[in-house]
C-alpha positions in Angstrom: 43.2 44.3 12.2 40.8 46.2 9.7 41.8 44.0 6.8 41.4 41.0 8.9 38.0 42.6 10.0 37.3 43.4 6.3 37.9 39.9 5.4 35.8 38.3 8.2 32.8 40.6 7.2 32.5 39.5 3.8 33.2 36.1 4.6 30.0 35.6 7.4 28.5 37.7 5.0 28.7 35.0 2.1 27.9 32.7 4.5 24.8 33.5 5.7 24.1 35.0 1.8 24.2 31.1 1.3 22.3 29.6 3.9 19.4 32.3 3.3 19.5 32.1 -0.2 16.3 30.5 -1.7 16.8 26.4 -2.9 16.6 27.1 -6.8 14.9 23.9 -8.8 14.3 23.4 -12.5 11.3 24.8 -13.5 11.3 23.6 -17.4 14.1 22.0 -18.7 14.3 21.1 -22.8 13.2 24.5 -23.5 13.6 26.1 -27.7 14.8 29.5 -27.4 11.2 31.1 -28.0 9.9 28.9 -24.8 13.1 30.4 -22.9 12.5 34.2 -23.9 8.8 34.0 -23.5 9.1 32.6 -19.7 12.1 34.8 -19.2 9.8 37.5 -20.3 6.9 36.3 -17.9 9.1 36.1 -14.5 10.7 39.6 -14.9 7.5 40.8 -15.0 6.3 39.2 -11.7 9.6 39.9 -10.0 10.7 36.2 -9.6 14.0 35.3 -8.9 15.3 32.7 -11.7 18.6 30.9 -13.1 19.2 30.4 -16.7 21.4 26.9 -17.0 22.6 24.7 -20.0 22.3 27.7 -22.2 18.3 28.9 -22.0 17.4 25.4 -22.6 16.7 25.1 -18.9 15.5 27.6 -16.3 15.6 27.5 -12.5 13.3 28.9 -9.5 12.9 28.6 -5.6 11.3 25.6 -4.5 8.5 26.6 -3.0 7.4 28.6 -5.8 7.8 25.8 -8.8 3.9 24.9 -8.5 2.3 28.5 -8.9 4.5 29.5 -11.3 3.8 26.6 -13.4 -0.4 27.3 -13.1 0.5 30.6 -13.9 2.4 30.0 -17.0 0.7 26.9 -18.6 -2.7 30.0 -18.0 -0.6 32.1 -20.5 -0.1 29.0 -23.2 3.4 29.0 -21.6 5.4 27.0 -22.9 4.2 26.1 -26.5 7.0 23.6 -27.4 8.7 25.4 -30.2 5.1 24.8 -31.9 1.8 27.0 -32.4 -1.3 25.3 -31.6 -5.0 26.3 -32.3 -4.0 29.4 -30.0 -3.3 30.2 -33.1 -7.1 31.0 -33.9 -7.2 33.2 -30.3 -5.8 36.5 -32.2 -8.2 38.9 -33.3 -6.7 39.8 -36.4 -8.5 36.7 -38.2 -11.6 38.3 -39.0 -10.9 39.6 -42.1 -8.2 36.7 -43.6 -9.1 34.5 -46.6 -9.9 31.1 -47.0 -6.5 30.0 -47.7 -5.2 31.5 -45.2 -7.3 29.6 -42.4 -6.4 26.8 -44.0 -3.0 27.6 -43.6 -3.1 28.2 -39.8 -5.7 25.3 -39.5 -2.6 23.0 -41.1 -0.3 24.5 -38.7 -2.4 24.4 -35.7 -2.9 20.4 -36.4 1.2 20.2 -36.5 1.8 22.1 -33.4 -0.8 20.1 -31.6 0.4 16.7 -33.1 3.6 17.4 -32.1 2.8 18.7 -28.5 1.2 15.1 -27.9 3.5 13.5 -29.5 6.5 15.2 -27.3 4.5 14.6 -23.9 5.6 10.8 -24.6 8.5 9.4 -22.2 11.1 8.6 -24.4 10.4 11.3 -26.9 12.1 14.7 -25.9 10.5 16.9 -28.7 8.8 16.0 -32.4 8.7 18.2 -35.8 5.0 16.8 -38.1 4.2 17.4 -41.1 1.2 17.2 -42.9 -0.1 17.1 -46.4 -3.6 16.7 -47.2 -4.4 17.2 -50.5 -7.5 19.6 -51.2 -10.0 18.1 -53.3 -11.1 19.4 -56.7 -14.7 19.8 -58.2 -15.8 17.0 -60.2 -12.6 14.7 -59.3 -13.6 11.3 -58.3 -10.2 10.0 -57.3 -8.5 11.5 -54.4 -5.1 11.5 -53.5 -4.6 10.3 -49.7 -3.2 12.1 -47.1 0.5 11.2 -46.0 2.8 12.6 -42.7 6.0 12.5 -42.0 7.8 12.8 -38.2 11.0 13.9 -37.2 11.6 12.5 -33.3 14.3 13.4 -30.8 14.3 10.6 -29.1 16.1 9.8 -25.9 18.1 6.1 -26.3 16.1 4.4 -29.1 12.2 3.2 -29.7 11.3 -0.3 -30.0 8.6 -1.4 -32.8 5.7 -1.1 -30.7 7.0 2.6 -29.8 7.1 3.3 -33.8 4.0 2.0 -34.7 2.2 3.9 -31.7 3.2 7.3 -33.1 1.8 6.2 -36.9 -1.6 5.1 -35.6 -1.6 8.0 -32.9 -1.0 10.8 -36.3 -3.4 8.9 -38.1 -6.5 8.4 -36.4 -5.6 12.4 -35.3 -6.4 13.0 -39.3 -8.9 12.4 -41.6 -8.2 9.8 -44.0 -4.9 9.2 -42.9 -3.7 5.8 -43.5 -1.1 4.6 -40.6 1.3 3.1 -43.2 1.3 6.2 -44.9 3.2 8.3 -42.1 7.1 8.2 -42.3 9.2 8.4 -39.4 12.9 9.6 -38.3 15.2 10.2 -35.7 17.4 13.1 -34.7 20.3 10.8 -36.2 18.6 10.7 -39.5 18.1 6.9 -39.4 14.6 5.8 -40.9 12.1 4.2 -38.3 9.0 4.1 -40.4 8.9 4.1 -44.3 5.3 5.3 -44.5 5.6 3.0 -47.7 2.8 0.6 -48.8 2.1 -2.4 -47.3 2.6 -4.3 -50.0 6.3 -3.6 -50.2 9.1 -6.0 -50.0 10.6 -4.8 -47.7 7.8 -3.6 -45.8 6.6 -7.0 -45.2 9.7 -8.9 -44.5 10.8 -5.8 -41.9 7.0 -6.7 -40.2 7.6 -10.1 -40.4 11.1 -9.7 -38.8 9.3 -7.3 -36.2 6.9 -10.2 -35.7 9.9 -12.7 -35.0 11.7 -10.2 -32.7 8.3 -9.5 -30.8 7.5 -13.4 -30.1 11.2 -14.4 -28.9 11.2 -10.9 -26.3 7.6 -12.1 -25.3 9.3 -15.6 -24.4 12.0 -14.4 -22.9 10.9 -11.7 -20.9 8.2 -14.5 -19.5 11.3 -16.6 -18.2 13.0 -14.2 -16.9 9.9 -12.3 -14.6 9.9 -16.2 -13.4 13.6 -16.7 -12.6 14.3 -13.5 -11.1 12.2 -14.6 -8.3 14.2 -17.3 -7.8 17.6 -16.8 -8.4 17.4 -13.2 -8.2 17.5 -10.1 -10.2 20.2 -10.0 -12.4 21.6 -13.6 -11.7 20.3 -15.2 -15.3 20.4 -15.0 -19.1 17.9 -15.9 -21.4 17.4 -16.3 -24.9 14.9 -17.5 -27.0 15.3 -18.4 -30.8 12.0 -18.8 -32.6 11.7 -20.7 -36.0 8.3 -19.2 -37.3 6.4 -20.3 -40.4 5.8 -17.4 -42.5 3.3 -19.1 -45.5 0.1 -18.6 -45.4 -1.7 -21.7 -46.4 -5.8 -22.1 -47.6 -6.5 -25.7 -47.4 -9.9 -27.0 -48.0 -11.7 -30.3 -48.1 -14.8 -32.4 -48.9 -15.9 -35.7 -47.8 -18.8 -37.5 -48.6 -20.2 -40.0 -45.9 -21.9 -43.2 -47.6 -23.4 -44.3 -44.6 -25.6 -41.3 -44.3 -27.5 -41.4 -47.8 -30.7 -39.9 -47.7 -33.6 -41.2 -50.7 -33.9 -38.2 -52.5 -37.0 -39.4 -54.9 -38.2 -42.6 -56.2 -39.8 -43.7 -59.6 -41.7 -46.9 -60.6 -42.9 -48.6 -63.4 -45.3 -51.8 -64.2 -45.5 -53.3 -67.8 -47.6 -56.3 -69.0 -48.5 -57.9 -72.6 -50.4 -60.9 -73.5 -50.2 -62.1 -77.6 -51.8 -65.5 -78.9 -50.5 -67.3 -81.7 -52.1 -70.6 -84.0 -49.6 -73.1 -85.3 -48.0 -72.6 -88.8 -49.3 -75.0 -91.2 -51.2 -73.9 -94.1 -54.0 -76.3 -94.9 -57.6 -76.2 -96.9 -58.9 -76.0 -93.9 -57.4 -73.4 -92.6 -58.5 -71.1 -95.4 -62.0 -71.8 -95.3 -64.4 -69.3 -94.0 -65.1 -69.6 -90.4 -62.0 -71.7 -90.0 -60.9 -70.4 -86.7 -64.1 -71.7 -85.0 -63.9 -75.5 -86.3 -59.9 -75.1 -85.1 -58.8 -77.7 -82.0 -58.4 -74.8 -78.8 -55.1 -77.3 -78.6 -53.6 -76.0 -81.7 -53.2 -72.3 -80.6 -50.8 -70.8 -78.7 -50.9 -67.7 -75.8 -48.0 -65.4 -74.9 -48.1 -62.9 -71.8 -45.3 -61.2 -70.3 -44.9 -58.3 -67.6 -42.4 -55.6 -66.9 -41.8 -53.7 -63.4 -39.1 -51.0 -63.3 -38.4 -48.9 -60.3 -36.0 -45.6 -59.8 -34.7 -44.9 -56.4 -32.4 -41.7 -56.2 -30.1 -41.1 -53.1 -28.7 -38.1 -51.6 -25.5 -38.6 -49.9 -24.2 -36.9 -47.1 -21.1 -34.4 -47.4 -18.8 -32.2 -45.7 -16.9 -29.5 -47.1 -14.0 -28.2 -44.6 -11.3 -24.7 -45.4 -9.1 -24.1 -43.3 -6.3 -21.4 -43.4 -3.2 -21.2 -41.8 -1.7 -17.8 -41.3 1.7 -17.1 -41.1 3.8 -16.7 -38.0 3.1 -20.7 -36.7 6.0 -21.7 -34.5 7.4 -24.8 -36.1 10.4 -25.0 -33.2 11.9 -23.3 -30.2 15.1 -23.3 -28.4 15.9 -21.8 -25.2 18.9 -21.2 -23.3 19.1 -20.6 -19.6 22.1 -19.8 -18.3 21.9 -19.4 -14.1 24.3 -18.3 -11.9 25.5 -20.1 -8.3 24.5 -18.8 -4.8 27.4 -16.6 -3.2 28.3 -16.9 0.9 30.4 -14.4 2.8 33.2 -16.2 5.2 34.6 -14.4 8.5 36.8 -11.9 6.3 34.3 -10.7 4.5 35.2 -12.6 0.7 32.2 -13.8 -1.2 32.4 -17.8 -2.0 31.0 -19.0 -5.2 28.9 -22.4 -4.2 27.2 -23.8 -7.3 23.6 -24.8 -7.7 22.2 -28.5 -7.1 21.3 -30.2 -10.3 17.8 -30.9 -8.8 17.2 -26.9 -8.5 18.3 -26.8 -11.9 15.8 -29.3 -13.4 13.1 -27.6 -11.1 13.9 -24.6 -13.0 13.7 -26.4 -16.4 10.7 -27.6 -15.3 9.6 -23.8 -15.0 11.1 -22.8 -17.8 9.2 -25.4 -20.4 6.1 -24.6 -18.4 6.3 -21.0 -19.2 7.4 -21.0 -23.2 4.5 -23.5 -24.0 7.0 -26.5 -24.4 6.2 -29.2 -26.8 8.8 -32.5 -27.8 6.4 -33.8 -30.9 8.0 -30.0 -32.7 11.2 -30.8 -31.5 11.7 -27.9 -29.0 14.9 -27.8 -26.7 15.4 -26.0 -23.5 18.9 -26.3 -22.2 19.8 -24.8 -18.1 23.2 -23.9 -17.3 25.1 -23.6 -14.2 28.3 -21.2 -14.7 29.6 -18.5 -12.4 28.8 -15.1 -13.6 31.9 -12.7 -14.5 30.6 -10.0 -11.6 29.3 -10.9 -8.2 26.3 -10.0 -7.6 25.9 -6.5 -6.1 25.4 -5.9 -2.3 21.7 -5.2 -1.3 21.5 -1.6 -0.6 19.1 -1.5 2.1 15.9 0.8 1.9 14.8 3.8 3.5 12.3 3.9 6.6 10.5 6.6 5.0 11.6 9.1 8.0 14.4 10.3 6.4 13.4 9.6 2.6 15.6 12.5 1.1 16.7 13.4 -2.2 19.6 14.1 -3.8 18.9 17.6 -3.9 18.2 17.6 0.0 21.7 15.8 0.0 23.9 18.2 -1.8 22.0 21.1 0.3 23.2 19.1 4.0 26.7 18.6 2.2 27.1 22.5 1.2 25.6 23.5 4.5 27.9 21.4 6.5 30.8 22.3 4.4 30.1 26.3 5.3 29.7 25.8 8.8 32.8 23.6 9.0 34.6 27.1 7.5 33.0 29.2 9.8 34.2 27.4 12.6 37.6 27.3 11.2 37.7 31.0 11.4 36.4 31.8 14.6 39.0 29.4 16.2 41.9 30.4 14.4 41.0 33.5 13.4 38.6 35.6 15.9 39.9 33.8 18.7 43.7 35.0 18.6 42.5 38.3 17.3 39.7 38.9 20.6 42.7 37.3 22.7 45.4 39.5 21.8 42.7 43.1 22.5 41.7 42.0 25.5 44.9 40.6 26.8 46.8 44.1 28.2 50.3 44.5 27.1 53.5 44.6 29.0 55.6 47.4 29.6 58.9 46.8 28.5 61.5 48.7 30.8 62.4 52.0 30.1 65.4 54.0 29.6 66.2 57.3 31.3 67.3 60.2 29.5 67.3 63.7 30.3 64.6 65.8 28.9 65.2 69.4 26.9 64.5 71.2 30.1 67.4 69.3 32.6 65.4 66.7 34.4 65.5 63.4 34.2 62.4 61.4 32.5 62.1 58.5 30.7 62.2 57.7 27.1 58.9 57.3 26.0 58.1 60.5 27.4 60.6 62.4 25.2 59.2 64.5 22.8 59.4 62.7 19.4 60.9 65.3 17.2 59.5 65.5 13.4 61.2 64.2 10.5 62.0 67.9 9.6 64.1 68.5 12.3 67.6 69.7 11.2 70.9 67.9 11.9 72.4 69.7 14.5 68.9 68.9 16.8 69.5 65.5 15.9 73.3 65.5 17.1 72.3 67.4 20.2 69.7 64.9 21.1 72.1 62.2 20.7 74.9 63.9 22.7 72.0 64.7 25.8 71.2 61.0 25.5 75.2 59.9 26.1 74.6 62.2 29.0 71.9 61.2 30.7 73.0 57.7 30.3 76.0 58.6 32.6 74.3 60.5 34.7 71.6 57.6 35.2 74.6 55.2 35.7 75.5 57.6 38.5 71.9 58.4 40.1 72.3 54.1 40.1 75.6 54.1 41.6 74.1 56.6 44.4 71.1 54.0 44.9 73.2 51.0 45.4 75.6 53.6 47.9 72.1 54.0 50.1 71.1 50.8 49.7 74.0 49.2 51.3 74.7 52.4 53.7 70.8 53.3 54.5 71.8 55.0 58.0 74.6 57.4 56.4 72.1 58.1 53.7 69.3 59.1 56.4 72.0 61.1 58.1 72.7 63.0 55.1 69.3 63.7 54.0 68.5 65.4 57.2 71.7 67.8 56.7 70.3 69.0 53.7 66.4 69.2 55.3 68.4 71.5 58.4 70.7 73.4 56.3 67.2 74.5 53.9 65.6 75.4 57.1 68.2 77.5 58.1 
């Protein structure tokens, strides 16, 4: 009974241990070491009850307590993310340090910092920068640019836009930083930004790749957002393939209009001449003084003549027209739609596959051309397919009310609570219960047998002194011969009794004898 009591103690105690034990919840999780021993450090000295898990990387407190402890520490710079920050220029030992040595913890500060914001990113778990920025000499006119490189532990993987965030967030963090200057890797050592130039190969046909990928996952996730609304989430594929025309073309043009001339200027110019001439025989006369006068007027001849000339100059009208096409035109598109069919549940509870009309199916080609910007004349081709999917679709889980909105937490609390209380009753009906019955139940006396006791009379067993284990032999012996004894003795005290019992007159008769003859 005290071990079974012993064992029932510790057992209610471990129960109730449990059910008034605080609800521990995570208050940090991804923690360095130096984040772990610096909180560590913080709740021993406030007295706070905590949990170390997953090695110091993550640290656990009560519940109700997660919100003030948090205040408390992110007041003491708590935690710093592996990383020192411009809490670096908060000590008071800086007075007397050098010039290079601020701009040694200036460097560092920019790091930590960088790294802090890069970290507080969704998919980003932590982030190691580094910086170099070139210190400029007197009297150097060229400058070497600054350059960065990131190491990211990421959680799953980062898309392009992701990448290209983190270069033009380090960047425009630093002066003079070019964003293709900042290189970029995982935790798995797999390059994610070269930080090379621009110019580059392969730099521009991985951007021009990115640019293809980016237009086809525009597309598609377009169609889908519009077909999950009407067939459901889940219940179709897309895909999109893209041709894209990467050549960059300049293309320019004059025309001149001849129906819009303009007179620019105009130039004229008049002539005339008048000659007279005789007739060409040579006579006496003729060479006589004063010959011309005594002439006939019919004999001479007069010549005039006149000359106009006019310059018009005309402007005509032109156009001059470049145009430049930049690369990335979509020359074609092909989409491919595959649906699945609606699914009915009979009487036994079996889902039956029914497949779609072909007029929903053209409604949702109709859709589907409406949303990637269709166009025949480039030859594009959307194509929508009716097959039946490989899984049904999953059962709608239906939502909470908001009355009893609980967490998974809240659920495994219920489920251990339940689980102790089922064991305490176990052990107060099985266990208590028979132990409670069998004190309070009083036991019953088995009959006795009668012996004869060290002084002659007769008494019963029980009350026969118990001799110790000490006892010699012949005490033993002599107790087991009185005990032969008294058993025939008691058979004939029982004889005698059954005698008076069936003569009870004879017996009475006797009895008074013995009363007279003491009297006497």
């Amino acid at each position: 009974m005290g071990a079974v009591a012993a064992i029932l103690v510790g057992v209610f105690a471990f129960i109730i241990f449990r059910v008034t034990a605080p609800q521990m919840t995570t208050l940090y999780n991804e923690l360095t070491l130096e984040d772990s021993a610096a909180i560590v450090s913080q709740l021993e000295s406030q007295g706070v009850q905590f949990k170390l898990a997953r090695e110091g990387a993550s640290i656990m407190v009560p519940q109700e307590q997660v919100a003030r402890l948090r205040m408390q520490l992110a007041a003491e710079g708590l935690p710093t993310g592996g990383s020192i920050g411009y809490e670096i220029f908060d000590r008071s030992d800086t007075l007397g340090a050098t010039s290079f040595v601020q701009n040694i913890n200036h460097l560092r500060a920019m790091e930590g910092e960088l790294s802090r914001t890069i970290s507080s990113l969704d998919r980003i778990r932590s982030a190691r920068v580094h910086l170099v920025i070139p210190e400029r000499q007197l009297f150097q006119r060229d400058r070497r640019p600054p350059s960065a490189s990131i190491v990211l532990n990421v959680r799953g993987g980062l898309g392009p836009g992701e990448i290209r965030a983190v270069q033009h967030l380090v960047a425009t963090a630093v002066d003079g930083l070019d964003p293709d200057k900042v290189s970029i890797v995982d935790e798995s050592g797999r390059l994610l930004a070269s930080g090379a130039s621009s110019d580059d190969e392969g730099m521009v046909s991985a951007r021009l790749q990115e640019r293809s990928t980016a237009i086809e996952s525009r597309l598609r996730n377009q169609v889908e957002e519009i077909l999950n609304s009407v067939v459901g989430p889940g219940r179709a594929r897309v895909r999109v393939n893209a041709d894209i025309d990467f050549n960059r073309l300049t293309e320019t043009t004059e025309t001149f209009d001849p129906e819009g001339q303009v007179v620019r200027s105009t130039q004229s110019k008049e002539e005339a001449t008048s000659s007279t001439r005789q007739d060409g025989q040579v006579t006496v006369g003729n060479e006589l003084p004063n010959a011309d006068a005594n002439q006939n007027n019919d004999a001479e001849e007069q010549d005039t003549s006149s000359l106009t000339e006019e310059i018009v100059n005309y402007e005509i009208s032109r156009s001059t027209r470049t145009e430049v096409v930049e690369a990335g035109r979509i020359t074609r598109l092909s989409v491919a739609v595959l649906v699945d069919g609606t699914y009915q549940t009979d009487e036994d509870g079996n889902s039956i596959y029914t497949p779609r009309a072909q007029e929903a199916l053209d409604r949702i080609a109709v859709l589907v051309r409406s949303a990637v910007g269709f166009d025949e004349a480039r030859g594009d081709v959307v194509e929508v397919i009716n097959l039946q999917f490989a899984l049904p679709p999953e059962l709608d889980i239906a939502e909470p009310d908001g009355l009893f909105d609980f967490t998974r937490s809240d659920i495994m609390r219920f489920a251990e609570l339940g689980v102790l209380f089922l064991i305490a009753i176990l052990l107060l009906l099985f266990v208590v219960r028979p132990l409670l019955r069998r004190i309070v139940t009083p036991e019953e006396r088995q009959p006795q047998e009668l012996v004869i006791g060290p002084d002659g009379t007769l008494v019963a067993d029980s009350e026969v002194p118990k001799e110790e284990e000490e006892e010699d032999e012949f005490v033993i012996e002599w107790l087991e011969q009185a005990k032969q004894e008294g058993a025939l003795q008691a058979s004939s005290i029982a004889k005698v009794g059954e005698m008076i019992s069936d003569h009870p007159t004879e017996a009475v008769n006797i009895v008074r004898g013995w009363l007279d003859e003491q009297a006497a």
